[in-house]
C-alpha positions in Angstrom: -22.8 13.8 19.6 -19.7 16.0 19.6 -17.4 13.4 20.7 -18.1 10.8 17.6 -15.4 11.9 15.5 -12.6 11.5 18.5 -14.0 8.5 19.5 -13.9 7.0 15.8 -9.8 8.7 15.6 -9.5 6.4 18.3 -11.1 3.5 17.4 -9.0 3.9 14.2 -5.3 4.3 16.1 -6.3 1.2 18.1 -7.3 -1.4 15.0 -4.5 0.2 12.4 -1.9 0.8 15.0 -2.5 -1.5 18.2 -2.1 1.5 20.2 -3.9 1.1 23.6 -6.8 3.6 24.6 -5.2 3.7 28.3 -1.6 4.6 26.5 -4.0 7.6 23.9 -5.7 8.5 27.4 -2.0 9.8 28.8 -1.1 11.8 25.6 -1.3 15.2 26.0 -4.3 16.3 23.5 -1.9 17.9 21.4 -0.2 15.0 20.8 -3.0 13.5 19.6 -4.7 15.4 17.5 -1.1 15.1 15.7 -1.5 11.5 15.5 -5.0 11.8 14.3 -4.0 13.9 11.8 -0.9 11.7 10.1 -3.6 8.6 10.3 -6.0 10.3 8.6 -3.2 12.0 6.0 -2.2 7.7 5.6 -5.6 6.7 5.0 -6.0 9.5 2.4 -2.9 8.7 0.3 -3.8 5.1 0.8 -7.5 5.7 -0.9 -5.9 7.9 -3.7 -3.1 4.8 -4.4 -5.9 2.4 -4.2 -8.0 4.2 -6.6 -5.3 4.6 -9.6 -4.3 1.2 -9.3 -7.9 0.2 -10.0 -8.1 3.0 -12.7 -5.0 1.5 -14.1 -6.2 -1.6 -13.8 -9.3 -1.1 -15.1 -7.5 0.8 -18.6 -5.6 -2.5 -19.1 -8.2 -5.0 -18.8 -9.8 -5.7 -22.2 -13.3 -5.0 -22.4 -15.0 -8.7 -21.9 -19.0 -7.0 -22.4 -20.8 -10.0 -23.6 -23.6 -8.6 -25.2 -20.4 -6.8 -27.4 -19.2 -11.1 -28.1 -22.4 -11.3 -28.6 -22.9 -8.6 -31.7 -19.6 -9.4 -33.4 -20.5 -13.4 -33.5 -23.4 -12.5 -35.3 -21.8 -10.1 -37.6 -19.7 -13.0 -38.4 -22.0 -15.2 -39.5 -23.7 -12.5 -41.5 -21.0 -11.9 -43.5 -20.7 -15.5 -44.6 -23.5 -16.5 -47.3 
């Protein structure tokens, strides 16, 4: 269906923006593919800043594998005879 990914742009101005269809309807097409164009730009930059903040996130959270607990508990009590 050609028209999916203008109907999703849409979809997308309406639920992030509360812009009406009726008032997206009036715009000249221009105008909107402008629009379209700085919310997908937002969404991108808001992905990327997501992303590193889990990346840094991720780099500062200490490693809490268990079956790693597990091996250095029993290394302990190997070393005590």
């Amino acid at each position: 269906m050609p028209l999916k990914p203008l109907l999703k742009n849409k979809l997308l101005l309406q639920k992030n923006f509360n812009i009406n269809e009726i008032a997206m309807d009036n715009w000249p097409f221009w105008m909107l593919e402008e629009n379209i164009k700085i919310v997908n730009e937002l969404t991108d930059e808001e992905e990327k800043r997501r992303k590193s903040d889990e990346d840094a996130q991720q780099g500062s959270m200490p490693n809490f594998n268990p079956n790693a607990i597990m091996n250095s508990i029993g290394n302990i009590g190997n070393g005590i005879k």
